[in-house]
C-alpha positions, 0 to 999 in steps of 0.5 A, spaced: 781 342 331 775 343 327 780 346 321 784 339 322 776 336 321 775 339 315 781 338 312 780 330 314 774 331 310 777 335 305 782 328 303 777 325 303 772 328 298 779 328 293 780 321 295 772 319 293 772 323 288 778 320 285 775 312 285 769 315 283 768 312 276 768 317 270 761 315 268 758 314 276 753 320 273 751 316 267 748 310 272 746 314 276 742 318 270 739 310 267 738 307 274 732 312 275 729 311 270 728 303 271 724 300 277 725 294 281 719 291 284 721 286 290 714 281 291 713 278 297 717 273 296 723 277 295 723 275 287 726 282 283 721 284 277 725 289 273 722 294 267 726 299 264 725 304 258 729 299 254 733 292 253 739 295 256 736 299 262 732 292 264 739 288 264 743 294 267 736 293 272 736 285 271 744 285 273 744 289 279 739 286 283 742 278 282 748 282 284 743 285 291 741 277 292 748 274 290 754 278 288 758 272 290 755 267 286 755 272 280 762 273 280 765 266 281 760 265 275 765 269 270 771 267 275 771 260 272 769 263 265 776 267 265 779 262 268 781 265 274 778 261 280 787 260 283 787 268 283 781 266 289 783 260 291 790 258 290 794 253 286 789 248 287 785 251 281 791 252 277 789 246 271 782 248 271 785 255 270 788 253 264 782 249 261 779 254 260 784 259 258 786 254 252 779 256 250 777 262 252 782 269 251 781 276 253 784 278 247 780 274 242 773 275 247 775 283 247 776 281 238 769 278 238 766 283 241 768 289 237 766 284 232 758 284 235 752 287 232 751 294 236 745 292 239 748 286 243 755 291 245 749 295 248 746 290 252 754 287 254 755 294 257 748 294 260 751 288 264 757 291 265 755 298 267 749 293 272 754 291 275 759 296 276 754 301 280 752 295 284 759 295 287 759 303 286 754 303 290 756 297 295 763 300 297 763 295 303 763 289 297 769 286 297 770 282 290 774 275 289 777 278 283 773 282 278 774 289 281 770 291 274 766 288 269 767 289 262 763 288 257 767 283 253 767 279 259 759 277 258 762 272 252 765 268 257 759 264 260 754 265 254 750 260 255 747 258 261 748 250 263 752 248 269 758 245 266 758 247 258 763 243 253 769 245 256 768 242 262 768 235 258 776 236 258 779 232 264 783 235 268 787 230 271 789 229 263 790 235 262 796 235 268 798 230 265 800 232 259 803 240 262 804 238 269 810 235 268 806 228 269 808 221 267 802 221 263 799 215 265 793 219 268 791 220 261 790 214 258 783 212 257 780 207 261 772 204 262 768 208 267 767 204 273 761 203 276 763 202 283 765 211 283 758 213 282 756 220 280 749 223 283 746 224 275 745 230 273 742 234 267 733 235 267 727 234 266 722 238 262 715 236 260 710 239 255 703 237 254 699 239 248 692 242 249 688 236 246 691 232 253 689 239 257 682 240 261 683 247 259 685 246 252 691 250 253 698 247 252 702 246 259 710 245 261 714 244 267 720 247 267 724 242 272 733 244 272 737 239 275 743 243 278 746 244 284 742 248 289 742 256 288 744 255 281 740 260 279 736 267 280 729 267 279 726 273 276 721 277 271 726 282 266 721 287 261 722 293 257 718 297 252 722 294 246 717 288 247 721 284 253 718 280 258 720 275 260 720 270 267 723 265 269 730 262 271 737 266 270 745 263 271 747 268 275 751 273 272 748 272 266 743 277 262 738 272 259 732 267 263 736 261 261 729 256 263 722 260 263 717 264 259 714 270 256 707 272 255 706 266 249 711 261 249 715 257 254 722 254 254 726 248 258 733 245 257 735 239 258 742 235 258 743 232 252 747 225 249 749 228 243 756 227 240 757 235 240 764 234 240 771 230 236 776 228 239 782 228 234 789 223 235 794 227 233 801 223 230 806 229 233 813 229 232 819 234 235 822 238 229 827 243 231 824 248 236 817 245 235 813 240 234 809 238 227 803 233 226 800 228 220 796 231 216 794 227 209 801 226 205 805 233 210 806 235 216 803 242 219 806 246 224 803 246 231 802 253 235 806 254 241 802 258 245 805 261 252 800 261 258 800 263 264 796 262 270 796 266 276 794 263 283 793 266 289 799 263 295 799 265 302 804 271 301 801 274 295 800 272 288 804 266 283 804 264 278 805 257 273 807 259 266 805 254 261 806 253 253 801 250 251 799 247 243 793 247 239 792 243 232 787 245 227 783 241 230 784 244 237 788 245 243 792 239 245 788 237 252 791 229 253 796 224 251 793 216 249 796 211 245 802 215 243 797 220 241 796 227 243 789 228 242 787 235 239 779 236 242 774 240 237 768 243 240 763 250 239 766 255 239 761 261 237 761 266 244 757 271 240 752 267 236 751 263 243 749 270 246 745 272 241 741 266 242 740 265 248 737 272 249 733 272 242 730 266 244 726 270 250 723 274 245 720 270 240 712 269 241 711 262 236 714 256 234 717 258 227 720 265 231 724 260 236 725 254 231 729 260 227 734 262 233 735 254 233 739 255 227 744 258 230 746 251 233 749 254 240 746 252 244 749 246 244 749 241 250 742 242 251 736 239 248 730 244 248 722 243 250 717 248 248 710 250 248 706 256 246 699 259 247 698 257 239 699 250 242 705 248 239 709 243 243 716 241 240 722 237 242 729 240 240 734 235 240 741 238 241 743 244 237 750 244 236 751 236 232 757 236 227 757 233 220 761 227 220 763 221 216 759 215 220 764 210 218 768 213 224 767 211 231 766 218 233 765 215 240 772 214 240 778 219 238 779 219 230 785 220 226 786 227 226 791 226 220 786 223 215 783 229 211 776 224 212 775 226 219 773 233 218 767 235 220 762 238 214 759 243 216 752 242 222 745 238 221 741 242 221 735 243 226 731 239 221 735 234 220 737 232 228 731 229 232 725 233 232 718 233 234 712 237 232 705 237 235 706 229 236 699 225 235 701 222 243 699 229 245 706 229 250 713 230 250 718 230 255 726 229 257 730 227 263 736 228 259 736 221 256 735 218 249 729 222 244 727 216 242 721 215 247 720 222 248 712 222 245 712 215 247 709 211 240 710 218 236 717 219 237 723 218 232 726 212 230 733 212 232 735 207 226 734 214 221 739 218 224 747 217 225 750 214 232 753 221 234 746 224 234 746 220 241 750 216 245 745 214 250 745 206 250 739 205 253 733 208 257 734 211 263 729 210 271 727 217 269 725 216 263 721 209 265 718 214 270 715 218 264 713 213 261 708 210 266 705 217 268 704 220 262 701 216 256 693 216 256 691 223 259 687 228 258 686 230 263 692 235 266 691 242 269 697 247 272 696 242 278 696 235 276 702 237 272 705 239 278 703 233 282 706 229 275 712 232 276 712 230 284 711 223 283 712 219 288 714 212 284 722 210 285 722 204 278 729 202 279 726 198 285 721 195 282 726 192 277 732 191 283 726 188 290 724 183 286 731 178 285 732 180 292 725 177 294 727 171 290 734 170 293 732 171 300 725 165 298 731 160 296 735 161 302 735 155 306 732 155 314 738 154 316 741 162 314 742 165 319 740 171 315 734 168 313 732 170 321 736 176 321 732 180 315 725 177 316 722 183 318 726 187 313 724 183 306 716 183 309 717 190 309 719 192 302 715 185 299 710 190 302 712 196 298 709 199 293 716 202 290 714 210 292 718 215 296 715 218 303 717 222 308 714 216 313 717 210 309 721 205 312 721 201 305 725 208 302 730 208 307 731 200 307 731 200 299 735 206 298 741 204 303 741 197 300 741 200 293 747 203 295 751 198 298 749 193 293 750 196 288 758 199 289 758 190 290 756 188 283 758 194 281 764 191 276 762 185 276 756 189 271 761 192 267 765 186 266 759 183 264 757 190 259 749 189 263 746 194 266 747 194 275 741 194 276 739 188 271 745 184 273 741 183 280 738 178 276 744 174 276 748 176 281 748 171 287 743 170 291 747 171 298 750 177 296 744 180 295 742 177 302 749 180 306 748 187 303 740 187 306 744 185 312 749 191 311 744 195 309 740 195 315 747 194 320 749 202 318 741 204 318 741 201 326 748 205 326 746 211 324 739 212 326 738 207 332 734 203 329 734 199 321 726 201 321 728 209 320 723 213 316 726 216 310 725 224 312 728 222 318 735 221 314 734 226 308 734 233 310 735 240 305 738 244 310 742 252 308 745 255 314 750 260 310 750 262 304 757 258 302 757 256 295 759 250 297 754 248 304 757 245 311 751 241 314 751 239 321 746 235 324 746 238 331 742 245 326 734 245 324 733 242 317 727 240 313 725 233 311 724 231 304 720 225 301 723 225 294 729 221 293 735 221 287 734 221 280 738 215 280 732 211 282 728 214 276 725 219 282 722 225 278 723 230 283 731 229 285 735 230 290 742 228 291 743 227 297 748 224 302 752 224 309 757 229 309 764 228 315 761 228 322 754 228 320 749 221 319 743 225 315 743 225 309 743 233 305 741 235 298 746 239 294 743 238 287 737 236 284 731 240 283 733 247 284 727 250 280 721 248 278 714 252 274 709 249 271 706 253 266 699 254 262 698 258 256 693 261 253 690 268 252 694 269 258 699 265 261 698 262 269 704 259 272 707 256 279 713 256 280 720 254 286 726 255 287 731 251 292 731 255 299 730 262 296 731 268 293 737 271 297 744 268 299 744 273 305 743 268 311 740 274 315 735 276 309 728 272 310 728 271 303 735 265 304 729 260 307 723 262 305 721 258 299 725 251 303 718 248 306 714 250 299 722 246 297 721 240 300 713 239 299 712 241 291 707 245 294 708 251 289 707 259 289 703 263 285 708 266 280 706 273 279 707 275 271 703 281 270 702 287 275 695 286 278 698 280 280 703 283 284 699 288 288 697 286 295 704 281 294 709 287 293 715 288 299 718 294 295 719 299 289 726 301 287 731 304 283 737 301 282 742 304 288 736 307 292 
């Protein structure tokens, strides 16, 4: 029986020894030399020896918090989301496939500066002694990171260019489809979309109690996007802030003397191209000028998980030299042309955590990778700046480039990019304030913001100011009074000025209706109340509930009626019928007393932020604790948002988007921050780190952020290497 044992034992030492990579030694030698301090709100603060050794720290604790989240990050950059997920992800698979290679992504990086190949295995190697050491780990589908991998998400958004291609377009034009799909058509404003994208907001030292320059760091994004996390080295890194999960660098945060937030821009970063195609032979040519130029035919598959196994879908796909063929319109097949720059985009986003001064970080600008996003920035000098955009392509104004251009005409081509100068950009404005809710830069300092007359339509396709952006403009001009904690009770503001806008067509409809309406008895005591209301949100306020589930109702019913007419919906209430505003009240208020009992139903007793599993994508249940919130959609110009609503079987409503992470930051000698994170910092149900931060969430109330390590004593949970 015992030779038997030690027989078993001896397989399974030569089976182990056999699966044990052949650098196991290596990590484990660097990982001793890299600590990894958890404070007491579970936020991992990482200090190695190098650059390198605090990436391998940095990967290996996102992997700890959130191993799932971090490899459907790269599972979607790959385009390999079907090989988890099945047929249903095939054609955003191939979007992604059609920009992103592994052979080409393995070219670039062969083709990298050596200190940044050191780094990508750094994040390899992080995430490959993670599941080394965690055997019980069962990856989707990357069993093993390499490092060439890391170029495939290389900036930090949530939906990067790519994502702008449509997917039903795409089937169409390689699905075998009629291809009416692909044609182009308005938006339709009764299909409304949560907004997404940020805000961010710097405050120059002249309008400070402390004279020290201030910044909120406010992403929009689904929740639990995002890691929180402090990385240093002793080459000069130290860094904290919000990391994209899976990602090396802090996407929106802060070292020891300048600040960074992005935002979701309105610039033009990308051309569509009408390609004239024409079958020759065994392929197919386009117009170009006076000749015609082959297109590339380029075989693609697609794998996708089935219930038996693994399939595949084969495509042959066809790119211009503009781009790939994404769609068919008007006869045309449209070619797109966007950045494609991995290694630069890398670069950038991880040099720009070191730079200390404003001349250091403009110069990582000039990389122009960044390219969806606008940037607000503040130092310990007391700079502040806005970056609009950072990828905008030369081109000729005399093409709408809001449309596709003739790809055949040689004037089409793009003249190589506007540099950070020539795009908006504001330095120290004499307003003494800057902000962005990823709306149009030309109020983004109030009376001290550029002329939108100076720069080309492509530069921004905003028509018009956002809620957010009236927001801003009501809180921050003639201050010069904020602290680190008035700038946090700014950034939680209570006002909702759509409704300030859409209540008072609502109140002169119902005053012109005659006694003799029956809804003029029915919605008397609703219309005394949000007569009453002073347009601010309230975990107790009636008038939010009211206001928000007519906003809703309303809108989806003049909501084409606005489109035809080419006004704003909420404007449109002025013209719109009076009885339509009047029914909707009455709608409203119906499903408010069909829901909740009562149509005078407080605003937290309907909106909830709840987390009862670590599923990227949340199931919600009524019948399970949440939280309330008091702050509503960005859609009604609420500076804290939160996307919320009902889900099948449930009648609360539930966040899913909206503030993930919020920091306000003070710049001086030494920096002062608070910051919070959506839930918490594990997506282990049973850690008490997956709920811990939801009250803090829900009320803006905001925790000490531990920079500097006297900060973290008495706040310390533990002290670690990785694999320990």
């Amino acid at each position: 029986m015992k030779r038997s044992i030690l027989v078993l034992a001896l397989a399974c030492a030569v089976q182990a020894a056999a699966q044990t990579p052949v650098n196991a030694a290596a990590w484990e030698k660097q990982a001793k030399g890299i600590t990894i301090t958890r404070d007491d709100w579970g936020i991992a603060h990482i200090a190695g020896k190098t650059d390198a050794d605090a990436i391998f720290g940095m990967m290996y604790a996102q992997a700890e918090d959130d191993f799932n989240r971090v490899e459907t990050n790269f599972i979607n950059s790959m385009g390999r989301l079907a090989e988890a997920e099945g047929e249903k992800e095939v054609y955003r698979d191939l979007r992604m496939k059609l920009f992103i290679n592994p052979d080409s992504m393995k070219v670039r990086y062969a083709g990298a500066a050596p200190w940044l190949q050191k780094l990508c295995v750094a994040w390899a190697d992080g995430l490959n002694y993670y599941l080394y050491k965690h055997p019980g780990v069962k990856p989707r589908v990357i069993a093993h990171f390499e490092p060439w991998m890391a170029l495939t998400f290389s900036e930090g958004s949530i939906g990067g260019d790519i994502e702008k291609v449509s997917l039903p377009q795409l089937e169409a034009m390689y699905g075998g489809g009629t291809g009416a799909a692909s044609q182009e058509s308005p938006p339709d404003l009764d299909d409304y979309q949560e907004p997404t994208g940020s805000n961010g907001i710097a405050i120059a030292p002249a309008n400070t109690v402390n004279h020290h320059a201030l910044l909120l760091i406010n992403p929009h994004t689904s929740f639990f996007f995002r890691a929180e996390q402090q990385v240093t080295s002793g080459e000069g890194l130290n860094v904290y802030g919000a990391a994209t999960w899976g990602q090396f660098f802090i996407y929106q945060g802060f070292n020891t003397r300048t600040g960074w937030m992005h935002t979701t821009s309105g610039v033009n970063d990308q051309s569509d191209y009408a390609e004239t195609v024409t079958k020759k032979g065994d392929g197919y040519v386009y117009k170009y000028g006076a000749a015609e130029r082959p297109l590339t035919a380029v075989k693609i598959s697609v794998p996708y998980k089935t219930a038996t196994g693994m399939s595949k879908k084969d495509f042959t796909v066809y790119y211009s030299s503009h781009g790939p063929i994404v769609r068919k319109a008007d006869g045309k097949w449209i070619a797109v042309k966007l950045m494609q720059e991995q290694v630069k985009a890398l670069t950038q986003s991880y040099t720009r955590t070191k730079q200390h001064d404003y001349k250091s970080f403009a110069e990582t600008m000039e990389l122009h990778t960044n390219s969806s996003n606008n940037t607000i920035f503040a130092d310990a000098s007391g700079d502040i700046a806005y970056f609009h955009g950072n990828f905008i392509p030369r081109r000729d104004p005399q093409f709408d480039w809001s449309k596709p251009v003739d790809g055949s005409n040689p004037a089409t081509e793009w003249k190589g990019l506007l540099s950070v100068k020539e795009s908006p950009l504001l330095l120290n404005p004499a307003s003494g304030w800057i902000y962005n809710s990823n709306n149009w830069p030309w109020s983004a300092a109030g009376p001290s913001s550029q002329k939108q007359s100076d720069f080309p339509d492509y530069v921004e396709t905003g028509k018009e100011e956002s809620p957010r952006g009236y927001h801003a403009l009501k809180v921050l001009p003639g201050r010069h009074d904020f602290t680190l904690n008035s700038l946090v009770t700014t950034a939680y503001d209570s006002y909702l000025p759509s409704f300030e806008r859409m209540i008072p067509p609502l109140l002169k409809a119902y005053d012109a209706a005659p006694a003799t309406d029956p809804l003029k008895a029915k919605l008397a005591d609703q219309i005394a109340v949000l007569r009453a209301w002073d347009y601010r949100w309230g975990v107790s306020s009636v008038a939010t509930s009211l206001a928000v589930f007519w906003g809703e109702d309303v809108m989806r019913r003049v909501g084409t009626d606005a489109r035809r007419a080419k006004v704003n919906s909420e404007l449109y209430l002025a013209q719109a019928p009076g009885a339509t505003l009047l029914q909707s009240l009455a709608a409203a208020s119906d499903k408010l007393a069909a829901d909740f009992g009562k149509w005078q139903t407080p605003w937290g007793d309907i909106n909830r932020f709840q987390r009862v599993n670590g599923d990227i994508v949340q199931p919600f249940d009524d019948s399970k604790p949440s939280i309330p919130v008091g702050f509503a959609s960005s859609r009604w110009g609420s500076l804290a948002s939160f996307g919320a609503k009902a889900y099948p079987g449930t009648k609360k409503w539930y966040g899913t988007s909206g503030n993930s992470f919020v920091a306000v930051i003070e710049f001086g000698d030494s920096v002062r921050a608070r910051a919070v994170s959506a839930g918490g910092e594990s997506g282990d149900p049973g850690s008490k780190h997956f709920l811990d931060g939801a009250e803090r969430y829900a009320t803006g109330n905001l925790r000490e952020v531990y920079f500097y390590p006297n900060q973290l004593k008495g706040h310390t949970e533990r002290v670690y290497h990785p694999g320990e």
